[in-house]
PyMOL Python script that loads the backbone (N, CA, C, O; Angstrom):
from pymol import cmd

cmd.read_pdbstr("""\
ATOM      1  N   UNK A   1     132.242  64.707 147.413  1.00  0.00           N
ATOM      2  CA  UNK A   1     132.610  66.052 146.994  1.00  0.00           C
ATOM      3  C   UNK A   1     133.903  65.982 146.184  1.00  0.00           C
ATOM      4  O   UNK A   1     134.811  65.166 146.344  1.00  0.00           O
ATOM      5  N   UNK A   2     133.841  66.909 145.345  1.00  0.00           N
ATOM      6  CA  UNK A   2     135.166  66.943 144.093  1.00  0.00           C
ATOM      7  C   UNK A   2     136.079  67.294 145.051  1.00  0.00           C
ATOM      8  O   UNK A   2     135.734  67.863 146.087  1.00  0.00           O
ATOM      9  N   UNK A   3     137.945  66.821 144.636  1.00  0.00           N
ATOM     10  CA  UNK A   3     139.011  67.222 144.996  1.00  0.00           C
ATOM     11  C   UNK A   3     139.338  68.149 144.035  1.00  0.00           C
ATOM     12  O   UNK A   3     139.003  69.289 144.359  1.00  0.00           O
ATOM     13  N   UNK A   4     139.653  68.094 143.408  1.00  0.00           N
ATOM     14  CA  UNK A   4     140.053  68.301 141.763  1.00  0.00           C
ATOM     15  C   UNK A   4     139.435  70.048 141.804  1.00  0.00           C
ATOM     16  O   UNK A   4     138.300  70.236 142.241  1.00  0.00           O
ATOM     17  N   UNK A   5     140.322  71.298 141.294  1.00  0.00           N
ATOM     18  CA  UNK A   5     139.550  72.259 141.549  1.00  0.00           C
ATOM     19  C   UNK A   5     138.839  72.685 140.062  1.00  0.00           C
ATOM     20  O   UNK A   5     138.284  73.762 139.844  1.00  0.00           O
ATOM     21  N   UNK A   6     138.993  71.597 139.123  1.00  0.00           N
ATOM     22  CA  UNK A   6     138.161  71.965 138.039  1.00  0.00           C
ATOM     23  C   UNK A   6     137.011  71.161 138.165  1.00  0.00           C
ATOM     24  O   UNK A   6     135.952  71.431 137.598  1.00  0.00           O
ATOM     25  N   UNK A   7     137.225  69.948 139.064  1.00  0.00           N
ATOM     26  CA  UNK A   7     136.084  69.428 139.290  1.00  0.00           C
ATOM     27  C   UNK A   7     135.091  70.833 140.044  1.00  0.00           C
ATOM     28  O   UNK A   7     134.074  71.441 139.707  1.00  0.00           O
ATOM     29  N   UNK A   8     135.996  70.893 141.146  1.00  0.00           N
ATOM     30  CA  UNK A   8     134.772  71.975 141.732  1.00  0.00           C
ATOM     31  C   UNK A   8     134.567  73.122 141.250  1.00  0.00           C
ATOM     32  O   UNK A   8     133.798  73.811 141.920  1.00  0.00           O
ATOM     33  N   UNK A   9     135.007  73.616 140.259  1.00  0.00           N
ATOM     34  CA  UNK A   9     134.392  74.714 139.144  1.00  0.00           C
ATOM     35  C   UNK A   9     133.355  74.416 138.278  1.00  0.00           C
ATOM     36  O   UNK A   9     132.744  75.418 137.906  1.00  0.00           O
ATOM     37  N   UNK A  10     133.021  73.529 137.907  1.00  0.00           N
ATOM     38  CA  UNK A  10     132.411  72.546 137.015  1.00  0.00           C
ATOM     39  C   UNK A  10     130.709  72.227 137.945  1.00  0.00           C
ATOM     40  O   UNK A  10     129.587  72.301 137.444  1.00  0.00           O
ATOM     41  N   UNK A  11     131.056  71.891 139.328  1.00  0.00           N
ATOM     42  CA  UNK A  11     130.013  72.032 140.256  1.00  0.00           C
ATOM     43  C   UNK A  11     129.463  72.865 140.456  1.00  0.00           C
ATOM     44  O   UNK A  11     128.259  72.748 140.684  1.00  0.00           O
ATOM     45  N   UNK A  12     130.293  74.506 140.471  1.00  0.00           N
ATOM     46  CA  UNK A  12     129.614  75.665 140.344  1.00  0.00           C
ATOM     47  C   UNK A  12     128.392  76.158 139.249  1.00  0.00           C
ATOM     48  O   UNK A  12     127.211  76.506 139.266  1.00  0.00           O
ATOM     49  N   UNK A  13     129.501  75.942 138.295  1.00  0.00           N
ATOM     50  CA  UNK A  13     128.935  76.270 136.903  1.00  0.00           C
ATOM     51  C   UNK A  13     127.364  75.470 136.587  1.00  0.00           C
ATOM     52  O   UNK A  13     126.311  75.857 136.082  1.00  0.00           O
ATOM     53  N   UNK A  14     127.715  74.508 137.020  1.00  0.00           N
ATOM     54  CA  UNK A  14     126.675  73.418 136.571  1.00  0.00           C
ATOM     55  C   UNK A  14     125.259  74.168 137.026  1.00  0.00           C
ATOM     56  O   UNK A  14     124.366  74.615 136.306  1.00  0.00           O
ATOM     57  N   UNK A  15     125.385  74.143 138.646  1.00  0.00           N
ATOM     58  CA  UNK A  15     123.972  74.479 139.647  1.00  0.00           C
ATOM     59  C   UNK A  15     123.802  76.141 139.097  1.00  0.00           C
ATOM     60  O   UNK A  15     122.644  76.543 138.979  1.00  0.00           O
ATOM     61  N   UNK A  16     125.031  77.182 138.736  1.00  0.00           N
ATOM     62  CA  UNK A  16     124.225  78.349 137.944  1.00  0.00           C
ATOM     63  C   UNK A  16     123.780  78.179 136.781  1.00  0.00           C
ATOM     64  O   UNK A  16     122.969  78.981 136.316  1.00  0.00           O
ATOM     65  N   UNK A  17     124.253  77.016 136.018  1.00  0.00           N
ATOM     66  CA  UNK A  17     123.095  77.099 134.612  1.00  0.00           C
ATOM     67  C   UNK A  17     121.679  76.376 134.861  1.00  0.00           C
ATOM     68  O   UNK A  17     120.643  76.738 134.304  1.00  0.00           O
ATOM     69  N   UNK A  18     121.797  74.981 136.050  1.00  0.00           N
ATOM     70  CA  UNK A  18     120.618  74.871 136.215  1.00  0.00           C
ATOM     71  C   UNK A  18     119.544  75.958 136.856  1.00  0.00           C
ATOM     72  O   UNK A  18     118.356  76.063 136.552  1.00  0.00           O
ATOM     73  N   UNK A  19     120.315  76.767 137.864  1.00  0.00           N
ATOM     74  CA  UNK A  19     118.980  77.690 138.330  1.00  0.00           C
ATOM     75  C   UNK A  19     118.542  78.840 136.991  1.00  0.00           C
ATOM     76  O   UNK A  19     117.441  79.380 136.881  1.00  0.00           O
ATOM     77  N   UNK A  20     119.662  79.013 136.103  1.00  0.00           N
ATOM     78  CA  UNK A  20     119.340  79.749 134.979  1.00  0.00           C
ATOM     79  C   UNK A  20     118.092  79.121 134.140  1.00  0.00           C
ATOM     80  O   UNK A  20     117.006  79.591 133.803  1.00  0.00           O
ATOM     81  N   UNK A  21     118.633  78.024 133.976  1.00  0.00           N
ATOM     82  CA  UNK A  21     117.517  77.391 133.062  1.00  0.00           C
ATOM     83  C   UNK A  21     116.028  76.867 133.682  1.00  0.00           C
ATOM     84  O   UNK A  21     115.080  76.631 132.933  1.00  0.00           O
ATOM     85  N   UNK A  22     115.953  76.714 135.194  1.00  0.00           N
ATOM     86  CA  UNK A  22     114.479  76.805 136.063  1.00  0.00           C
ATOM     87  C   UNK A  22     114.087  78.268 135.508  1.00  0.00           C
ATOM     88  O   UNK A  22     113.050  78.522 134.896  1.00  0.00           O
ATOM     89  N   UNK A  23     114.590  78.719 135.668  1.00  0.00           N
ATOM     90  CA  UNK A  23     113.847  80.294 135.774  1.00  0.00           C
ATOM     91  C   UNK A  23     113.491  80.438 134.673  1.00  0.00           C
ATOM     92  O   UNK A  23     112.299  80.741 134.624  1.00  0.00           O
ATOM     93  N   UNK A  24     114.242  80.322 133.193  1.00  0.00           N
ATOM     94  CA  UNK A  24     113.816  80.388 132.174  1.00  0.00           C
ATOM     95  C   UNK A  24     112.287  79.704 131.854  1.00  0.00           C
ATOM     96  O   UNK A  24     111.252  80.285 131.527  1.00  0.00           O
ATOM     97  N   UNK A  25     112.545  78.190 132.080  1.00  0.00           N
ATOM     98  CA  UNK A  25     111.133  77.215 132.173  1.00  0.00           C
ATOM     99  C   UNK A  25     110.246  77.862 132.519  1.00  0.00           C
ATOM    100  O   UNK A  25     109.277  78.170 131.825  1.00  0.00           O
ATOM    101  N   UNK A  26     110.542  78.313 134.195  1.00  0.00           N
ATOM    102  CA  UNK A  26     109.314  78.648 134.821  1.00  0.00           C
ATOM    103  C   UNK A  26     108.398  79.403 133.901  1.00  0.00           C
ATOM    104  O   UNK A  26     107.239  79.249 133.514  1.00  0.00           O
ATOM    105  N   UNK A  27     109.548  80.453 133.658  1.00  0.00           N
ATOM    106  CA  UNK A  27     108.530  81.817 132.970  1.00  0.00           C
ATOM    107  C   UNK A  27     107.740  81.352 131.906  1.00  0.00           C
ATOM    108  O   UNK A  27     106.542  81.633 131.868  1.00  0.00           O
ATOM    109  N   UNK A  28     108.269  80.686 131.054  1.00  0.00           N
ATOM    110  CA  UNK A  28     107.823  79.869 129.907  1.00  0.00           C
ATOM    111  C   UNK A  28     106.254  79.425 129.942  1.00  0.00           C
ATOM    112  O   UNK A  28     105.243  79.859 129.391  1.00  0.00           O
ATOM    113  N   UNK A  29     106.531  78.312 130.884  1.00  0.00           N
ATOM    114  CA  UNK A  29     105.486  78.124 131.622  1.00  0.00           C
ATOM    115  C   UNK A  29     104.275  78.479 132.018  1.00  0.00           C
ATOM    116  O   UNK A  29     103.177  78.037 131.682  1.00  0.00           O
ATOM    117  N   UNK A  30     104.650  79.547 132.965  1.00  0.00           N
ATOM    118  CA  UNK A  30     103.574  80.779 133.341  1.00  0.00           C
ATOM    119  C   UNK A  30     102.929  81.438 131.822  1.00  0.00           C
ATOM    120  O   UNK A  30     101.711  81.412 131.644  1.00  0.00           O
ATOM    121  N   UNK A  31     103.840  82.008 130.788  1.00  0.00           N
ATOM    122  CA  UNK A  31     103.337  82.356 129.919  1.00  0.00           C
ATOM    123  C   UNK A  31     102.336  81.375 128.881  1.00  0.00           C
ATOM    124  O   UNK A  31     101.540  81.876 128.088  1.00  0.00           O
ATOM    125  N   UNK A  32     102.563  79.709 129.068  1.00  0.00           N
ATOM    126  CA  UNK A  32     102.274  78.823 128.685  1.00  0.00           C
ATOM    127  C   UNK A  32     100.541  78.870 129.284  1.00  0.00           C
ATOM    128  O   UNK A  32      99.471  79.071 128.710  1.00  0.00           O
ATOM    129  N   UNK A  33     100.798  78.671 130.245  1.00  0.00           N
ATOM    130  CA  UNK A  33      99.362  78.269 131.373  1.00  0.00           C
ATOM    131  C   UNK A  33      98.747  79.784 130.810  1.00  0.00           C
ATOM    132  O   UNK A  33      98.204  79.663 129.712  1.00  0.00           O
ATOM    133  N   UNK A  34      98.738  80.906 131.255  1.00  0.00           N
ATOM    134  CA  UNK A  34      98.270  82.422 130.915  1.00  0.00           C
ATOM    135  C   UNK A  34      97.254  82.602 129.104  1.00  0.00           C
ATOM    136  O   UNK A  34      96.242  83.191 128.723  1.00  0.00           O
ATOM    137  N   UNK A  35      98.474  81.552 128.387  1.00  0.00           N
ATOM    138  CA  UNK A  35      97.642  81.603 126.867  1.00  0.00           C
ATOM    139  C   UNK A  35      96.347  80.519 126.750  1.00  0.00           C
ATOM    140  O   UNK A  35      95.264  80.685 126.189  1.00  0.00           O
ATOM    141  N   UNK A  36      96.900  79.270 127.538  1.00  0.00           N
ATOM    142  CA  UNK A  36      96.044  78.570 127.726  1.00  0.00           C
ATOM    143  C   UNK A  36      94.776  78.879 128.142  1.00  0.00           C
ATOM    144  O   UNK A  36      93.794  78.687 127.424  1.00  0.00           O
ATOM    145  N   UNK A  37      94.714  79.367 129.301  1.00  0.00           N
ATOM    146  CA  UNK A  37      93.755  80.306 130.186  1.00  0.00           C
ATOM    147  C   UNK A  37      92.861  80.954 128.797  1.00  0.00           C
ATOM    148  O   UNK A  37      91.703  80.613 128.552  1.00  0.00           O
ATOM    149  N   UNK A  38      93.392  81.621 128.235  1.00  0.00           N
ATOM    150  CA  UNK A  38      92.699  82.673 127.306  1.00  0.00           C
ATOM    151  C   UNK A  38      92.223  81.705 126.008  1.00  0.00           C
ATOM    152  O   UNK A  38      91.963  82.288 124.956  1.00  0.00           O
ATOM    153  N   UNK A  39      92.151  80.796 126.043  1.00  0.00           N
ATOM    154  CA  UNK A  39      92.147  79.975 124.958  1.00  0.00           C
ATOM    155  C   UNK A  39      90.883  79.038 125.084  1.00  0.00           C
ATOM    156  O   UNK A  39      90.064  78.775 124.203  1.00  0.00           O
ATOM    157  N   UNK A  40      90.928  78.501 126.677  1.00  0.00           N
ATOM    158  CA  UNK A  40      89.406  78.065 127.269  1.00  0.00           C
ATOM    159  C   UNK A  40      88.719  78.783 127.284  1.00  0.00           C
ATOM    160  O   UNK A  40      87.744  78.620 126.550  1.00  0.00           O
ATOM    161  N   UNK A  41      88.790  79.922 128.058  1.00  0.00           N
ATOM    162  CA  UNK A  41      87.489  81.354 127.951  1.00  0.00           C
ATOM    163  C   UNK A  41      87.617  81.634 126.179  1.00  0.00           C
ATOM    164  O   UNK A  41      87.186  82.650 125.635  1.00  0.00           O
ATOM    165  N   UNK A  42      88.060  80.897 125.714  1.00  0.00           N
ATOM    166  CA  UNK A  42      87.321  81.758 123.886  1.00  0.00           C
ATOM    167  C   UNK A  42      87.615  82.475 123.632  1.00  0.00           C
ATOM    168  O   UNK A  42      87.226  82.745 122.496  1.00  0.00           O
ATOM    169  N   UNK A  43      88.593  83.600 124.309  1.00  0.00           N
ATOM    170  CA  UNK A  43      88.338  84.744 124.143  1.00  0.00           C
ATOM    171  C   UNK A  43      90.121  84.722 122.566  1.00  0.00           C
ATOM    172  O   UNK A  43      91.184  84.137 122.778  1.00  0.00           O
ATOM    173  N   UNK A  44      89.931  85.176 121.823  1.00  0.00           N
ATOM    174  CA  UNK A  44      90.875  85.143 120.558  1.00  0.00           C
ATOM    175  C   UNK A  44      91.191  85.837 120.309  1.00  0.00           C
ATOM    176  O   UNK A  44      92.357  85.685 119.942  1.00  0.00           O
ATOM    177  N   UNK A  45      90.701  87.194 120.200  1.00  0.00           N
ATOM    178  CA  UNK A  45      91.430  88.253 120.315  1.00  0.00           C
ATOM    179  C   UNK A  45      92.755  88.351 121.595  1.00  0.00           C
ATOM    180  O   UNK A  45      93.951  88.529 121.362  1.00  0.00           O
ATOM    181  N   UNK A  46      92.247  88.214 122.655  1.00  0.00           N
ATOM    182  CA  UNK A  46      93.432  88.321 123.711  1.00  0.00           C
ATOM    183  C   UNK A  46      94.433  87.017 123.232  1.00  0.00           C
ATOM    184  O   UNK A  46      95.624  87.240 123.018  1.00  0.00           O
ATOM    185  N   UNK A  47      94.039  86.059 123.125  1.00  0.00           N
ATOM    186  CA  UNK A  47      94.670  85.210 122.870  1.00  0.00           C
ATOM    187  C   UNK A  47      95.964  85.010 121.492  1.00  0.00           C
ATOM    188  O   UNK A  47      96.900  84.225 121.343  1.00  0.00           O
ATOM    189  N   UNK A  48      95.407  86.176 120.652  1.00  0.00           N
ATOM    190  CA  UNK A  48      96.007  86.046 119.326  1.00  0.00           C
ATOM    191  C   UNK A  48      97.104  87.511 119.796  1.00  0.00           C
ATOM    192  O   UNK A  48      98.173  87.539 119.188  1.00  0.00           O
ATOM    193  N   UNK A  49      96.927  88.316 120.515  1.00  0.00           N
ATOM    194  CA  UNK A  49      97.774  89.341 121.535  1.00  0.00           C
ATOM    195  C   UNK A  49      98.916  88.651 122.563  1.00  0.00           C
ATOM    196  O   UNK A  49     100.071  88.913 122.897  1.00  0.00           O
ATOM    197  N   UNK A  50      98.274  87.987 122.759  1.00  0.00           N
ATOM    198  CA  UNK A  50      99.149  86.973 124.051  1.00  0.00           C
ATOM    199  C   UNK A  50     100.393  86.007 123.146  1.00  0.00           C
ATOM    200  O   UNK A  50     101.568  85.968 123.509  1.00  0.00           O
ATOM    201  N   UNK A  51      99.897  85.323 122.019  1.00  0.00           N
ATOM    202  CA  UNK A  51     100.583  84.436 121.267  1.00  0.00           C
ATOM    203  C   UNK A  51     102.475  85.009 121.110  1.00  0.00           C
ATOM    204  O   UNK A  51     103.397  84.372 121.619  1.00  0.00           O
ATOM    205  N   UNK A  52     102.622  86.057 120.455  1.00  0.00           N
ATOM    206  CA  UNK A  52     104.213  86.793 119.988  1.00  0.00           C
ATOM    207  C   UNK A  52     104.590  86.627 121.580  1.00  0.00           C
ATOM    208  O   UNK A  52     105.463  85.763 121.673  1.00  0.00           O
ATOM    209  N   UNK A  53     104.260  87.115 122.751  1.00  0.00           N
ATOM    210  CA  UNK A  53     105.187  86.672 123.464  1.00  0.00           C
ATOM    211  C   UNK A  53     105.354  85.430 124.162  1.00  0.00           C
ATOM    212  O   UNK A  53     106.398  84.969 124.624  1.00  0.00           O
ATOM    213  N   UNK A  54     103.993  84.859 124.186  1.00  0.00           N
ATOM    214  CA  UNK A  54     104.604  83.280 124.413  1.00  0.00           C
ATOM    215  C   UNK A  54     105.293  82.887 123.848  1.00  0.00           C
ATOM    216  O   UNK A  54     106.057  82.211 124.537  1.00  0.00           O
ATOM    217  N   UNK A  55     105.729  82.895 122.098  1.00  0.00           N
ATOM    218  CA  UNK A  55     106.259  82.546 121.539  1.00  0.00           C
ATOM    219  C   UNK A  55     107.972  83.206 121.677  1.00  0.00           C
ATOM    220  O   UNK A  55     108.913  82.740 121.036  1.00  0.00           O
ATOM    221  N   UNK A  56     108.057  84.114 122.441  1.00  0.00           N
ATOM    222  CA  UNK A  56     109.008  84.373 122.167  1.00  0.00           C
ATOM    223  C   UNK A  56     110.015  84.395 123.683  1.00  0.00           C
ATOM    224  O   UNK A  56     111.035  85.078 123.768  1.00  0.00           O
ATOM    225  N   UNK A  57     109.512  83.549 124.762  1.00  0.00           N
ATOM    226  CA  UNK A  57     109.749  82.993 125.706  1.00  0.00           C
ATOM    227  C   UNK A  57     109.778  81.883 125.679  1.00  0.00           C
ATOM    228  O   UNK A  57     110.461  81.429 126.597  1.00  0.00           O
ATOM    229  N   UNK A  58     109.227  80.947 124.860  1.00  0.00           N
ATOM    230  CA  UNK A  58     109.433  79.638 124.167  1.00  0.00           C
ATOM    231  C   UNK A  58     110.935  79.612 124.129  1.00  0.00           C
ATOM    232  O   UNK A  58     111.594  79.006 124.975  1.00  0.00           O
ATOM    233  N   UNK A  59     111.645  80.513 122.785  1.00  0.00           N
ATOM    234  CA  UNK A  59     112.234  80.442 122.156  1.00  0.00           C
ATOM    235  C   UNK A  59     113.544  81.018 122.764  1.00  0.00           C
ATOM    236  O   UNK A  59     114.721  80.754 122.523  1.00  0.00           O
ATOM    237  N   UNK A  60     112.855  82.050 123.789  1.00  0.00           N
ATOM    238  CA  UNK A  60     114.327  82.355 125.076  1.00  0.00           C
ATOM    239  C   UNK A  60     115.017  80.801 125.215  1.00  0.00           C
ATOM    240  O   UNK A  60     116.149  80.490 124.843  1.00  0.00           O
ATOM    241  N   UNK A  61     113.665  79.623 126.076  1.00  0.00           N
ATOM    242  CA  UNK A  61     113.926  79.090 126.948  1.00  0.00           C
ATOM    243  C   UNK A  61     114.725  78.152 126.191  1.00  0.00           C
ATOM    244  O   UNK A  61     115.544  77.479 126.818  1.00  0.00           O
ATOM    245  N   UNK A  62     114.599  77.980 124.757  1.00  0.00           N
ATOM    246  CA  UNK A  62     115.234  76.745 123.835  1.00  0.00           C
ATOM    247  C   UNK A  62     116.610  77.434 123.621  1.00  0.00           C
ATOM    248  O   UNK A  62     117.461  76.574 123.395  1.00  0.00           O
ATOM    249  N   UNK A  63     117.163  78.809 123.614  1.00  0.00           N
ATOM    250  CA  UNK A  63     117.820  79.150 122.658  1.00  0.00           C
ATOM    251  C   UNK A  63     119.497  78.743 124.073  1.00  0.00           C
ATOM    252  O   UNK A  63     120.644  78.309 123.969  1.00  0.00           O
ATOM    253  N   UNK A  64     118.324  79.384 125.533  1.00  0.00           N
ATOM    254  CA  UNK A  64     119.362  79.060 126.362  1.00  0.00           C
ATOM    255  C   UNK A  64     119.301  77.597 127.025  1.00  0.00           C
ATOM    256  O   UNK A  64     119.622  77.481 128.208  1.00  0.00           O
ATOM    257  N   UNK A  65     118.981  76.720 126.441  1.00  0.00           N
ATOM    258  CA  UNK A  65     119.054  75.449 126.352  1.00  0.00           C
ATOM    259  C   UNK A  65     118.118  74.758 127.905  1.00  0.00           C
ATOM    260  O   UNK A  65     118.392  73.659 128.386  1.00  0.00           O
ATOM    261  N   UNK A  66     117.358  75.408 128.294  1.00  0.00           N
ATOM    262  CA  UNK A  66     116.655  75.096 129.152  1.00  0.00           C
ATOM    263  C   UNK A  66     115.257  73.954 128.719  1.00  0.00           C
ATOM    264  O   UNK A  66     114.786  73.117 129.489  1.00  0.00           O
ATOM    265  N   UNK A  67     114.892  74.166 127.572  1.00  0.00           N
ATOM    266  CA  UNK A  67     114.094  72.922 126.488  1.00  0.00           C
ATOM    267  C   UNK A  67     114.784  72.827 125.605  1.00  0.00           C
ATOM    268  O   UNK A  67     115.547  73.648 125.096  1.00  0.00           O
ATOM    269  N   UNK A  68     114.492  71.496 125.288  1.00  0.00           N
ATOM    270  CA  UNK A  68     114.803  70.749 123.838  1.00  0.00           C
ATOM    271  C   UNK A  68     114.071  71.614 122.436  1.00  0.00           C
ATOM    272  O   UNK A  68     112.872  71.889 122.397  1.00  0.00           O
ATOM    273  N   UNK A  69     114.694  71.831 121.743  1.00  0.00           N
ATOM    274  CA  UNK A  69     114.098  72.938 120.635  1.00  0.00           C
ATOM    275  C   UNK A  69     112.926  72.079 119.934  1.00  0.00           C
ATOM    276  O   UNK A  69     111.964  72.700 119.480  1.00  0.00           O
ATOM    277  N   UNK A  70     112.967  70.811 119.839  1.00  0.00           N
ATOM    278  CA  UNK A  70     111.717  70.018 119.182  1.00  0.00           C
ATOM    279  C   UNK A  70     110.693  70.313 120.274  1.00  0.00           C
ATOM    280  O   UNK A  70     109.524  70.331 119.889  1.00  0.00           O
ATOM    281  N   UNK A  71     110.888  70.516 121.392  1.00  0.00           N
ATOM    282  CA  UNK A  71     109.525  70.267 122.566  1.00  0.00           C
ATOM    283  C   UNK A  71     109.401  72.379 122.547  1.00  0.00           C
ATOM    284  O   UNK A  71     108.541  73.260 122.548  1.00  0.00           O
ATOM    285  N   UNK A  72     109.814  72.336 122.543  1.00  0.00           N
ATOM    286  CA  UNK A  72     110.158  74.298 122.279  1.00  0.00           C
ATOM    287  C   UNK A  72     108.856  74.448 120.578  1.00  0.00           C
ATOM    288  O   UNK A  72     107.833  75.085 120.328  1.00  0.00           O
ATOM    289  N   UNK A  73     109.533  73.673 120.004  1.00  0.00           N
ATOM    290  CA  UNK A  73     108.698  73.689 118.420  1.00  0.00           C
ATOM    291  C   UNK A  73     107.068  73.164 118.418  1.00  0.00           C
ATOM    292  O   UNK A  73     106.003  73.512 117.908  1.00  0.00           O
ATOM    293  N   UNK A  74     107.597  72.061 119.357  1.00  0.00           N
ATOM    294  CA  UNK A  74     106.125  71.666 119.407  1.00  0.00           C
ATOM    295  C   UNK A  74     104.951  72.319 120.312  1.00  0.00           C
ATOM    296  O   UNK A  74     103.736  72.160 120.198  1.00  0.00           O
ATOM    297  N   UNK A  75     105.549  72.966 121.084  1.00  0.00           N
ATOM    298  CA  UNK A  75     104.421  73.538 121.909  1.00  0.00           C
ATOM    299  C   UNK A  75     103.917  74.576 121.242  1.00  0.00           C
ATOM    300  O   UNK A  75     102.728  74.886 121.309  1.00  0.00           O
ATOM    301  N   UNK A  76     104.909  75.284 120.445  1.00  0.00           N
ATOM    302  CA  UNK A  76     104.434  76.957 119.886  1.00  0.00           C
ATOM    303  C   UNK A  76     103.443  76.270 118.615  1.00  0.00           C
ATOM    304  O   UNK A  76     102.573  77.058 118.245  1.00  0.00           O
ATOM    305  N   UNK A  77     103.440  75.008 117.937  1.00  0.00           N
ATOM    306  CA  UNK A  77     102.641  74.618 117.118  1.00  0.00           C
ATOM    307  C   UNK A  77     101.499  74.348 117.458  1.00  0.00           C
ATOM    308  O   UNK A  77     100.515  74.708 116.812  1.00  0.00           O
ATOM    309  N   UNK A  78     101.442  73.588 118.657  1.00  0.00           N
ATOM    310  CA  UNK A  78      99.821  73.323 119.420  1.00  0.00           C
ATOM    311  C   UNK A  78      99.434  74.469 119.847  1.00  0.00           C
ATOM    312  O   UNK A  78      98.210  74.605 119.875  1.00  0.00           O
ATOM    313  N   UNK A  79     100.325  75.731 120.343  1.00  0.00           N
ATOM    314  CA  UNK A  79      99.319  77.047 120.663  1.00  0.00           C
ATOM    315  C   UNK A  79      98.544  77.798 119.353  1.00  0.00           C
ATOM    316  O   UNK A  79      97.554  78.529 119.303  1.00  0.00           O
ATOM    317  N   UNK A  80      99.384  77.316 118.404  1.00  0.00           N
ATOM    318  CA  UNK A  80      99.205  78.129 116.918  1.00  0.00           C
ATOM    319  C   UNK A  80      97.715  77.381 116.604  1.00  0.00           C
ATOM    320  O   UNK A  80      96.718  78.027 116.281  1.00  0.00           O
ATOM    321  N   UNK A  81      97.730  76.371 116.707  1.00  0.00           N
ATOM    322  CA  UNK A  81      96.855  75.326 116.316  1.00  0.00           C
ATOM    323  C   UNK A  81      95.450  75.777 116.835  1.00  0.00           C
ATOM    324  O   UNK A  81      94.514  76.109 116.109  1.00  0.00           O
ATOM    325  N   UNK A  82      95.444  75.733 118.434  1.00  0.00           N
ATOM    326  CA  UNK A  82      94.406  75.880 118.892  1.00  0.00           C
ATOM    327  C   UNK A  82      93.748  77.348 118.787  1.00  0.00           C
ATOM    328  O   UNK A  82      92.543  77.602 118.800  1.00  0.00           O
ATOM    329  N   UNK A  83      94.821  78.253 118.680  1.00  0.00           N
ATOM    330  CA  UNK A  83      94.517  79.769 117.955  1.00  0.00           C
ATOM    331  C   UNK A  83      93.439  79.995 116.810  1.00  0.00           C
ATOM    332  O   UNK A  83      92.586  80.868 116.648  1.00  0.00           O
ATOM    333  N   UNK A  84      93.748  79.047 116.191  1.00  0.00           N
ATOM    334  CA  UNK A  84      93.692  78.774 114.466  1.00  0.00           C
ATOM    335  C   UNK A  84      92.161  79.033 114.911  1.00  0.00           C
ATOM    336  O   UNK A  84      91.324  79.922 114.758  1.00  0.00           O
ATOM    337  N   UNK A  85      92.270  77.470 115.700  1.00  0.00           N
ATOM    338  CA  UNK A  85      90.287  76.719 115.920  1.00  0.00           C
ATOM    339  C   UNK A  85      89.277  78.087 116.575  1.00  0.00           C
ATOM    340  O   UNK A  85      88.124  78.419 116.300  1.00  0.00           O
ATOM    341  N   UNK A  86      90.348  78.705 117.601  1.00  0.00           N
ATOM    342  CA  UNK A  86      89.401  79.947 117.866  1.00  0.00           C
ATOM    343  C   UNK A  86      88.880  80.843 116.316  1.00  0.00           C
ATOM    344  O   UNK A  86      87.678  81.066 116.167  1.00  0.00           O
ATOM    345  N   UNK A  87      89.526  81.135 115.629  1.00  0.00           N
ATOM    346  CA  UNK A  87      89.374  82.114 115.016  1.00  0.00           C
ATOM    347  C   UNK A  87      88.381  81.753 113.676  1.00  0.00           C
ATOM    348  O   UNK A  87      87.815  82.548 112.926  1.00  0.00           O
ATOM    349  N   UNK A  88      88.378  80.153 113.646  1.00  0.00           N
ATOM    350  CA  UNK A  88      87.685  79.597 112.793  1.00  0.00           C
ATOM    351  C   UNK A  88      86.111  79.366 113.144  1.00  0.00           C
ATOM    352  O   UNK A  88      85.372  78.815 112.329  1.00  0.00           O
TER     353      UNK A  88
END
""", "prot")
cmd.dss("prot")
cmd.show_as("cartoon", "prot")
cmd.util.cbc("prot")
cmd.orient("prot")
């Protein structure tokens, strides 16, 4: 355990940005799996409805540094992608 009381400020800080940034993921996530979902059933219309806010929980989760903005980039490209194939 830190002596140092900036050490132990630093300990604080740390475990509230990590539970900040779980929560962010999670949601991400959930919204991740949810488009997916709609993407196996075919269904493209819901799916092309669903897309703006996945995408824009993506971009929460990168902006508050909870993903890497390339893995943030790349996922919203493979949802775009597989969108595409529905509609084609």
């Amino acid at each position: 355990m830190a002596n140092i009381k900036s050490a132990k400020k630093r300990i604080d800080i740390n475990e509230k940005n990590r539970i900040r940034n779980a929560e962010f993921k999670s949601e991400m996530r959930t919204y991740i799996k949810h488009l997916d979902k709609l993407i196996q059933q075919n269904d493209a219309e819901g799916a092309k409805e669903a897309l703006p806010n996945t995408i824009k929980k993506i971009d929460k989760a990168v902006q508050h540094g909870g993903v890497h903005k390339n893995s943030g980039n790349r996922e919203k490209s493979r949802l775009t992608k597989e969108i595409n194939k529905l509609g084609a």
